[in-house]
VOPAGU-2260 file (C-alpha; in pm, 1 decimal, decimal comma):
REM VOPAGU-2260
SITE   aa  ch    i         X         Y         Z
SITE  UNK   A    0   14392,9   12257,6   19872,1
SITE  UNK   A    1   14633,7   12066,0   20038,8
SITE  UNK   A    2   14638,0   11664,4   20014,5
SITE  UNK   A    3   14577,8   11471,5   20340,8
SITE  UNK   A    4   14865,8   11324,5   20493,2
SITE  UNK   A    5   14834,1   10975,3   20717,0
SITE  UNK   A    6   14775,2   11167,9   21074,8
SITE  UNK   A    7   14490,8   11316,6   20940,3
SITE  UNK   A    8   14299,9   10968,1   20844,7
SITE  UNK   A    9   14424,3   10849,6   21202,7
SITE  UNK   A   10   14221,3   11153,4   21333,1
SITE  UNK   A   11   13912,5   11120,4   21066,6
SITE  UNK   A   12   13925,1   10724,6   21205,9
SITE  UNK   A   13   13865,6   10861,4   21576,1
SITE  UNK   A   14   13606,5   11132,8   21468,0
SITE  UNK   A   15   13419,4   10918,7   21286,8
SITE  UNK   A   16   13373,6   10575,2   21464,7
SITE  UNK   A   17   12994,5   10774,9   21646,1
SITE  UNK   A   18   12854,5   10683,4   21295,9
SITE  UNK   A   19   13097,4   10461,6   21043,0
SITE  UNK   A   20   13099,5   10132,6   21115,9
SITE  UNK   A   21   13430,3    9892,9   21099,4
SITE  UNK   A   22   13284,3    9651,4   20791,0
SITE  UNK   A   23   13404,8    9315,3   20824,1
SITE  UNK   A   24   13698,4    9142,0   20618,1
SITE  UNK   A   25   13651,2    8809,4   20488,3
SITE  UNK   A   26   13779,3    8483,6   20324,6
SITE  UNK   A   27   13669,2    8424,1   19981,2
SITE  UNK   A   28   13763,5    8062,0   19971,0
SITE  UNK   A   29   13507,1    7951,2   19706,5
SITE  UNK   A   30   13560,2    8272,3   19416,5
SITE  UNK   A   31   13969,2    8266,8   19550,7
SITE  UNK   A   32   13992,9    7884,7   19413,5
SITE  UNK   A   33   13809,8    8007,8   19062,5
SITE  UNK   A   34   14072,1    8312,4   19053,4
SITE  UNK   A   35   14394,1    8090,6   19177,0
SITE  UNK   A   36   14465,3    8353,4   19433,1
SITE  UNK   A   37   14439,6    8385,9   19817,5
SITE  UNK   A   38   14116,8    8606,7   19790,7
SITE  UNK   A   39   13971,4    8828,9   20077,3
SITE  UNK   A   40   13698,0    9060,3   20048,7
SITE  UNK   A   41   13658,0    9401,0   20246,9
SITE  UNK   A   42   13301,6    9482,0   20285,1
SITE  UNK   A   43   13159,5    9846,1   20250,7
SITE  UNK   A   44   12845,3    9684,5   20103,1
SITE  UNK   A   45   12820,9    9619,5   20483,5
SITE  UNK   A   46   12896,0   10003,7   20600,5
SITE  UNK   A   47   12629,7   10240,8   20697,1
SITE  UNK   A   48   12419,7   10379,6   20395,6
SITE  UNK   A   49   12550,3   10034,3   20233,9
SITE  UNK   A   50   12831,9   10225,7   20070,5
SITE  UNK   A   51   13242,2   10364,9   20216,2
SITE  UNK   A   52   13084,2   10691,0   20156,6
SITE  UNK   A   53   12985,9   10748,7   20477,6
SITE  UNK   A   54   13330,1   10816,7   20621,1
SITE  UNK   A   55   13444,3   11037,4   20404,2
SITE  UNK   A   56   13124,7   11255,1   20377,1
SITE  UNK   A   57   13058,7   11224,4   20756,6
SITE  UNK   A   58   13427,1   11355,8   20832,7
SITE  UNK   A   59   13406,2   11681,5   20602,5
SITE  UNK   A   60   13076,8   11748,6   20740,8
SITE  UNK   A   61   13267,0   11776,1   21108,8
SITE  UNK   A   62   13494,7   12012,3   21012,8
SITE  UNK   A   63   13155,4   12259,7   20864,9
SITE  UNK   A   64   13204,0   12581,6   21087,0
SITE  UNK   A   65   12841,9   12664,4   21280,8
SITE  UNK   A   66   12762,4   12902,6   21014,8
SITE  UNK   A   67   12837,0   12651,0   20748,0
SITE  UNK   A   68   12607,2   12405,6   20941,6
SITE  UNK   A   69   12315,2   12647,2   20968,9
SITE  UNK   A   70   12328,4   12703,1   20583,5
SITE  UNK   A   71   12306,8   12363,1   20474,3
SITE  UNK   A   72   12561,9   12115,0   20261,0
SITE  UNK   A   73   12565,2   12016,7   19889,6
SITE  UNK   A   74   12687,9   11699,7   19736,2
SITE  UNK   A   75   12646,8   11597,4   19385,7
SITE  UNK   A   76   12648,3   11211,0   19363,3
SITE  UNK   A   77   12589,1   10926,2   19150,0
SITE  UNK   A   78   12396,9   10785,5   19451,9
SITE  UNK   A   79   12588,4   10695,4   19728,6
SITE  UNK   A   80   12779,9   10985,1   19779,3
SITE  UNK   A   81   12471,6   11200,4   19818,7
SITE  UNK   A   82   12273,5   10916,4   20024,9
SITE  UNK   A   83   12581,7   10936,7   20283,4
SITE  UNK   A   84   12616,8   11281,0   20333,4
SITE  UNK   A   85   12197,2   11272,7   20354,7
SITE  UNK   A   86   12250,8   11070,7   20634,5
SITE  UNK   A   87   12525,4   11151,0   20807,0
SITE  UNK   A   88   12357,4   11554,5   20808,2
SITE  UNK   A   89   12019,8   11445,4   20940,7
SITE  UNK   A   90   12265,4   11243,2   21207,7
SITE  UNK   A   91   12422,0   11626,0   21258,3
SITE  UNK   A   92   12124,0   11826,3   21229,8
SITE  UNK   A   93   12290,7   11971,8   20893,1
SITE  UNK   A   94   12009,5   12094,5   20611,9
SITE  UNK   A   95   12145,0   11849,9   20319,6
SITE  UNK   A   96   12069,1   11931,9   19926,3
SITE  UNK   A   97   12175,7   11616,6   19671,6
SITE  UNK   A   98   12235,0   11662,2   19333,7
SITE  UNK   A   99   12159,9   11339,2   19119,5
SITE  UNK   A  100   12213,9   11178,0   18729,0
SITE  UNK   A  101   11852,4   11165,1   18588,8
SITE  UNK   A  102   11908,4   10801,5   18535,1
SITE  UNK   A  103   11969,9   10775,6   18920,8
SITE  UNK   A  104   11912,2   10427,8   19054,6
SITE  UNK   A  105   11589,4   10381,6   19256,8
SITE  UNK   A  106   11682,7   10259,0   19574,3
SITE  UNK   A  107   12004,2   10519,3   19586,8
SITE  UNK   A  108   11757,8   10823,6   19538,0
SITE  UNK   A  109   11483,1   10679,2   19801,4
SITE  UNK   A  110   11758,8   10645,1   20020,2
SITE  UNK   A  111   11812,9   11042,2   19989,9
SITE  UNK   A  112   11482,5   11105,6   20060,6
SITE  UNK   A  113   11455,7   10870,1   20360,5
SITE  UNK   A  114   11759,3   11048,2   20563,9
SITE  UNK   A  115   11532,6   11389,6   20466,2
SITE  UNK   A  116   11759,8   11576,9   20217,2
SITE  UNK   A  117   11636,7   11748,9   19943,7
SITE  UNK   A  118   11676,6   11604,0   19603,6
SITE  UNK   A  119   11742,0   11742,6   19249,5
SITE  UNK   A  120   11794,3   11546,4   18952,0
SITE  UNK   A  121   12066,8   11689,1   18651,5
SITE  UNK   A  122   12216,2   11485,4   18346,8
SITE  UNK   A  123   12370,6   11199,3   18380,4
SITE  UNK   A  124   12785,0   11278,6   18404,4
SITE  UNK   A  125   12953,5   11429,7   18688,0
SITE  UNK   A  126   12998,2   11741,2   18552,2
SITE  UNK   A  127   12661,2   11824,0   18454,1
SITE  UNK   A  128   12588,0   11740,6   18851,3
SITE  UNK   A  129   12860,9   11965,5   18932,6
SITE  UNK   A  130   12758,5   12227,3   18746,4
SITE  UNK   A  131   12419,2   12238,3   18892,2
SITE  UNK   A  132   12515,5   12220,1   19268,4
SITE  UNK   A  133   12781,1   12503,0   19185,7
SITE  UNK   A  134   12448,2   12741,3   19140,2
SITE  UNK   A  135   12240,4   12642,1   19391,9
SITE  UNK   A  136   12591,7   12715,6   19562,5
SITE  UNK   A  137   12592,3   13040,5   19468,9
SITE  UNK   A  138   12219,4   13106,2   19530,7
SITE  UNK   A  139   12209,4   12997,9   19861,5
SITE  UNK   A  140   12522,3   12981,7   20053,1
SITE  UNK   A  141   12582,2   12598,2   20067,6
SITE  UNK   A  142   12913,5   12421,8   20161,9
SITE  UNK   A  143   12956,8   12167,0   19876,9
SITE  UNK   A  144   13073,3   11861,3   20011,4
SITE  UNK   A  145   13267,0   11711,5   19732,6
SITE  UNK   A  146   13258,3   11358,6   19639,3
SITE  UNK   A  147   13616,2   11267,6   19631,8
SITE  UNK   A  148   13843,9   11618,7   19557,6
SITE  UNK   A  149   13853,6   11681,7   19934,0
SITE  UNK   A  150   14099,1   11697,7   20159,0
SITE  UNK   A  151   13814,5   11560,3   20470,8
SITE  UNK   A  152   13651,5   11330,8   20222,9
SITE  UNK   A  153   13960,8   11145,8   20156,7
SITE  UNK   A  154   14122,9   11119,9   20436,5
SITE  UNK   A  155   13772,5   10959,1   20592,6
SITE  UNK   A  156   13781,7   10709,9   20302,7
SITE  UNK   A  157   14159,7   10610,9   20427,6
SITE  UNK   A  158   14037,4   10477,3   20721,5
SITE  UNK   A  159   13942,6   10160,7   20506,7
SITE  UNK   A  160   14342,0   10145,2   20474,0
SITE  UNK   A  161   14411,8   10126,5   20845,9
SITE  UNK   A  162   14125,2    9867,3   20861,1
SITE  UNK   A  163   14282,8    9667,6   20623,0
SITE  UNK   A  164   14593,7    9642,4   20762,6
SITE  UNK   A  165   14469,1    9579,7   21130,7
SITE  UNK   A  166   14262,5    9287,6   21012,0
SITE  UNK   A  167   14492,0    9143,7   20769,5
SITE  UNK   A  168   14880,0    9278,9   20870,1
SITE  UNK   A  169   15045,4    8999,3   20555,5
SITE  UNK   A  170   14826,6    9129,1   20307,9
SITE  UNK   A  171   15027,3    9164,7   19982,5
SITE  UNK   A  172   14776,3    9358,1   19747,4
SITE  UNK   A  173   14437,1    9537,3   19763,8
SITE  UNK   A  174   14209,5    9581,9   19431,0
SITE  UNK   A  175   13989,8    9932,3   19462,0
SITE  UNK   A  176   13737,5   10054,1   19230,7
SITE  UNK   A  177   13847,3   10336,4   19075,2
SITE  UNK   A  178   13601,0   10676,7   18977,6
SITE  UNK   A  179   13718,3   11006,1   19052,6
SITE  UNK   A  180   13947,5   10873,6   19284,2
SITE  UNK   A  181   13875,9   10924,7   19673,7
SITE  UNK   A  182   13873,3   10595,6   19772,5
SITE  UNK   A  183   14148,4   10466,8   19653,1
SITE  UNK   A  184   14404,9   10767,9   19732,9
SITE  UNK   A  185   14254,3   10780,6   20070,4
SITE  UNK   A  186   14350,9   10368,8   20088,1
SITE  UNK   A  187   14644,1   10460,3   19897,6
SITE  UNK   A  188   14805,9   10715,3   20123,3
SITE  UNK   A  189   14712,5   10473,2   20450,0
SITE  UNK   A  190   14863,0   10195,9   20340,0
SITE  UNK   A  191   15143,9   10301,0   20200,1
SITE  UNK   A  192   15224,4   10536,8   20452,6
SITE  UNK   A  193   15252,9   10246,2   20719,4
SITE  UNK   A  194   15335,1    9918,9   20474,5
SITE  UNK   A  195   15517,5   10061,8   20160,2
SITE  UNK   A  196   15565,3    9635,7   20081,9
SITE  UNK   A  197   15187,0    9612,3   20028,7
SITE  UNK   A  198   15066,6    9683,4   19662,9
SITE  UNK   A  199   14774,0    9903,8   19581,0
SITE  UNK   A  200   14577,6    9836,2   19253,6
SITE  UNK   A  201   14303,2   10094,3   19095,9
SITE  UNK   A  202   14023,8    9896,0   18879,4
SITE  UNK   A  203   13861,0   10099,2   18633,5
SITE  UNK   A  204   13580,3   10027,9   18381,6
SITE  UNK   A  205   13701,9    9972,0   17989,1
SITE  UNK   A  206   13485,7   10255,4   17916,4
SITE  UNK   A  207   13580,7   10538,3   18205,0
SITE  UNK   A  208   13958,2   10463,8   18227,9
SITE  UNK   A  209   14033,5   10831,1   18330,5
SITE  UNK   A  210   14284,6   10772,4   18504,0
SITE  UNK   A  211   14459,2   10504,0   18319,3
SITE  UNK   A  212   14449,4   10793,5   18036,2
SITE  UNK   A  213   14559,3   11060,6   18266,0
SITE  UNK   A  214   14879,2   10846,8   18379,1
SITE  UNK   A  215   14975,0   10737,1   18075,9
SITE  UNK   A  216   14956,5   11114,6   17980,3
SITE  UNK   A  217   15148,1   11290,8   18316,4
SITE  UNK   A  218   14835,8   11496,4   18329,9
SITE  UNK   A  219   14472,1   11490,1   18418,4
SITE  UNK   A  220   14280,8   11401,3   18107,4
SITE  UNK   A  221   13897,3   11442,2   18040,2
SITE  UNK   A  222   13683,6   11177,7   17867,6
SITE  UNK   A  223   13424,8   11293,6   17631,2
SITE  UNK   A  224   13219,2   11046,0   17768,6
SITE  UNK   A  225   13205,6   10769,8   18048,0
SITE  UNK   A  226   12995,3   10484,5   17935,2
SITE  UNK   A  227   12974,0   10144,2   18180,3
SITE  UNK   A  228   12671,8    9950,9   18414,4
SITE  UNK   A  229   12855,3   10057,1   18683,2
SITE  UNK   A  230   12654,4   10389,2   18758,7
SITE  UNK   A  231   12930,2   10511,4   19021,2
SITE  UNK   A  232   13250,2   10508,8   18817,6
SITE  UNK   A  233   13130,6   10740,1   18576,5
SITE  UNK   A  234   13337,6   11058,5   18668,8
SITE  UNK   A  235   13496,2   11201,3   18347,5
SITE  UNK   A  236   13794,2   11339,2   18502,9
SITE  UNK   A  237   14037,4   11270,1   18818,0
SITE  UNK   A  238   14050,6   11523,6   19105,0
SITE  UNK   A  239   14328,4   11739,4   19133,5
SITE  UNK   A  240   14420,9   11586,8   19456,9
SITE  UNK   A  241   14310,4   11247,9   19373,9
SITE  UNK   A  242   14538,2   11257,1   19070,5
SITE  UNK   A  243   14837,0   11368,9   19262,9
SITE  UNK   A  244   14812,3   11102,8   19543,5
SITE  UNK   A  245   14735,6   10829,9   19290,0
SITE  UNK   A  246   15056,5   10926,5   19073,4
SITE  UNK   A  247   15258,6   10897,4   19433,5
SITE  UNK   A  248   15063,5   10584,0   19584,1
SITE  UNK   A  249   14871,7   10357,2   19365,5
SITE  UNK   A  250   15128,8   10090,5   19191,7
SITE  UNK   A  251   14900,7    9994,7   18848,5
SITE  UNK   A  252   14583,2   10087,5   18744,9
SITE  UNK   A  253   14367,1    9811,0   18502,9
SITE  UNK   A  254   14040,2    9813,0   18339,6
SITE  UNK   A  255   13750,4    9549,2   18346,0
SITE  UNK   A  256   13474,7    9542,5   18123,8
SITE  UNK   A  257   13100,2    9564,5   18171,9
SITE  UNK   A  258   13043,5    9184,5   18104,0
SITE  UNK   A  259   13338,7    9128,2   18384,9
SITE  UNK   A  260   13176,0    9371,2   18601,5
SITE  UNK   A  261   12822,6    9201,7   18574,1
SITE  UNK   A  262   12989,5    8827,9   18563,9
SITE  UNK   A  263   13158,4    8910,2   18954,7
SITE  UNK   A  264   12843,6    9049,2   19054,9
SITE  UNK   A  265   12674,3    8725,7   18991,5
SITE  UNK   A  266   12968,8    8536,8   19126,0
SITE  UNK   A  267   13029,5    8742,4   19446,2
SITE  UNK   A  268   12639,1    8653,9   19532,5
SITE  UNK   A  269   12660,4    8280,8   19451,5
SITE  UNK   A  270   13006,3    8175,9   19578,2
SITE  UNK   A  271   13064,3    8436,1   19825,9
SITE  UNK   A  272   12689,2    8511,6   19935,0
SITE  UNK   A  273   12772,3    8857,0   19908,0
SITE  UNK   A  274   12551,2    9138,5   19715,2
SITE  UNK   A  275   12757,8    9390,3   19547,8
SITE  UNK   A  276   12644,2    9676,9   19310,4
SITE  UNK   A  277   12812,0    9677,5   18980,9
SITE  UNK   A  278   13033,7    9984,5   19081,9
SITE  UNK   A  279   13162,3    9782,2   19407,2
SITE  UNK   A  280   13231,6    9422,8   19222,2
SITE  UNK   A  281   13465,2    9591,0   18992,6
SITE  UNK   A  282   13739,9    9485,0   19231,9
SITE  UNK   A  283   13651,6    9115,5   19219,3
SITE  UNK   A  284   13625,2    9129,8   18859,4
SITE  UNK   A  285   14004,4    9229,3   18807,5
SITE  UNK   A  286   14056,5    8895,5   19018,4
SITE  UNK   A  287   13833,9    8690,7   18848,8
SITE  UNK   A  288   13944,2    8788,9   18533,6
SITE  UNK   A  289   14295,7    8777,9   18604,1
SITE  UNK   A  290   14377,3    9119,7   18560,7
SITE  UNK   A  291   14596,7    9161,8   18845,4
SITE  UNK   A  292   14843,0    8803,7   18971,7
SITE  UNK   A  293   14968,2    8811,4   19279,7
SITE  UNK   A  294   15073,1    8487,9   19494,5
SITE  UNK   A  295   15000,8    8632,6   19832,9
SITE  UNK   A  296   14715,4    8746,8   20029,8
SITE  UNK   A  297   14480,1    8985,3   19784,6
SITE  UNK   A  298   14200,5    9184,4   19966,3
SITE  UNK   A  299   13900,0    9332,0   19707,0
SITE  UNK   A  300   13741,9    9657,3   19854,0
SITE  UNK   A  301   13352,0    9568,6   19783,3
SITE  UNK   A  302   13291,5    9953,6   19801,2
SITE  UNK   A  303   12920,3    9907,0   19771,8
SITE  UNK   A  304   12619,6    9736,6   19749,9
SITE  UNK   A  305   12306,7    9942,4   19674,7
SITE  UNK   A  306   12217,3    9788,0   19320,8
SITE  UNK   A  307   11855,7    9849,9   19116,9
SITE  UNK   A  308   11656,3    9529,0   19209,7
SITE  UNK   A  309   11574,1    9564,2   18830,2
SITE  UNK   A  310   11915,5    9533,9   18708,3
SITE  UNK   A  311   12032,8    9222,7   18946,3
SITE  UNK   A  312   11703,8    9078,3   18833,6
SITE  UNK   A  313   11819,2    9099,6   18472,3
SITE  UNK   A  314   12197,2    9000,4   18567,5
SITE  UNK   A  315   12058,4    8672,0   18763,2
């Protein structure tokens, strides 16, 4: 496979404006005086399916030949993922399978069955997910769409980059969560192909830093295990292409830890009347928790916001 480059994310922003919206990209003024920073928040909570997945899983489903669209598509997802590329294949008239952890959270998996796809449930890691979808691949002629190794997929999520940059051209650094890695190279490659200046920053939990690992080492690196609240950063492993753009584009990679994680979820929704799932506050916590210091403009991607009413119950 061959990595994206930036015209292709100019042409996945075109193709994909009949379904992704542009979220909105806002002043923080309240959490950015308890951080010390110029805060601004980018919100995919706000995007279609209430996640950035839609753009990159509605872009690789546009390049499906008609033969690949009769068959069907696969995704195996932590949620979001899967919910997008539900919707965005009933919105193409695309048969769509989703392969889910067991400990799925409700409202991700209801929204898979509300765009019509069928649902499975396997493990709770990535690759047991994988593993799964790669035989129902093989027994019935599906097009995996991949969560984040994917040429389409990424270059769909770097249309947040050129977003970024329209709304806010003096930004000096934007905080990503980090899982296997679409999002951020996709930002990565965008913003750095058109403002080299501007810094890009992964955020990881303490207990998944693949790719802090992998960095560190020159190579991918597997976890045995990926333990953290936030249900969507649990990939073991970085993508082959993710890892390669990250190693080119992304300036520093931190961790947060769960109690960060869950302490910016609370803030986001009481100083910035935002809801964020655990997986999409990640970015805020690296702020809030001084991770990351930077005396200019910072923008947090809020890459999602479908959390368990259960678990913001209990984090309230």
């Amino acid at each position: 496979m061959l990595p994206p480059t930036i015209d292709d994310v100019r042409e996945a922003y075109q193709a994909i404006r009949t379904l992704a919206k542009i979220t909105p990209l806002i002043e923080a003024t309240e959490l950015g005086a308890q951080t010390g920073q110029h805060l601004f928040l980018k919100l995919e909570s706000l995007q279609a399916t209430g996640s950035f997945k839609i753009r990159g899983a509605l872009n690789a489903l546009l390049h499906f030949s008609p033969e690949e669209q009769r068959r069907g598509a696969i995704a195996a997802s932590s949620g979001n993922h899967g919910k997008a590329v539900a919707y965005a294949a009933r919105h193409l008239g695309i048969p769509a399978v989703i392969v889910v952890p067991e400990d799925v959270s409700p409202p991700k998996a209801q929204g898979i069955l509300e765009a019509g796809a069928e649902l499975h449930k396997a493990g709770r890691f990535s690759a047991e997910r994988f593993a799964y979808a790669h035989r129902l691949v093989a027994e019935r002629g599906l097009r995996l769409v991949h969560s984040y190794d994917d040429p389409h997929v990424i270059a769909g999520q770097g249309t947040i980059g050129l977003e970024i940059l329209e709304q806010l051209p003096d930004v000096s650094t934007v905080l990503v969560p980090m899982s296997g890695g679409g999002l951020i190279s996709g930002i990565a490659l965008a913003i750095k192909s058109l403002a080299p200046r501007v810094r890009v920053v992964g955020v990881e939990p303490q207990g998944a830093n693949r790719f802090q690992r992998s960095l560190a080492a020159g190579r991918r690196v597997a976890l045995e295990r990926a333990e953290t609240v936030a249900d969507g950063l649990r990939v073991l492993e970085p993508g082959e292409l993710t890892f390669a753009l990250v190693s080119r584009y992304v300036d520093e990679v931190v961790t947060v830890t769960d109690e960060e994680i869950l302490e910016a979820v609370r803030k986001l929704l009481r100083y910035a009347r935002v809801l964020a799932e655990p997986s999409g506050a990640a970015s805020v916590a690296a702020a809030l928790f001084g991770k990351v210091r930077e005396e200019g403009k910072v923008v947090a991607v809020i890459s999602g916001g479908n959390i368990d009413p259960q678990l913001l119950r209990s984090i309230l």
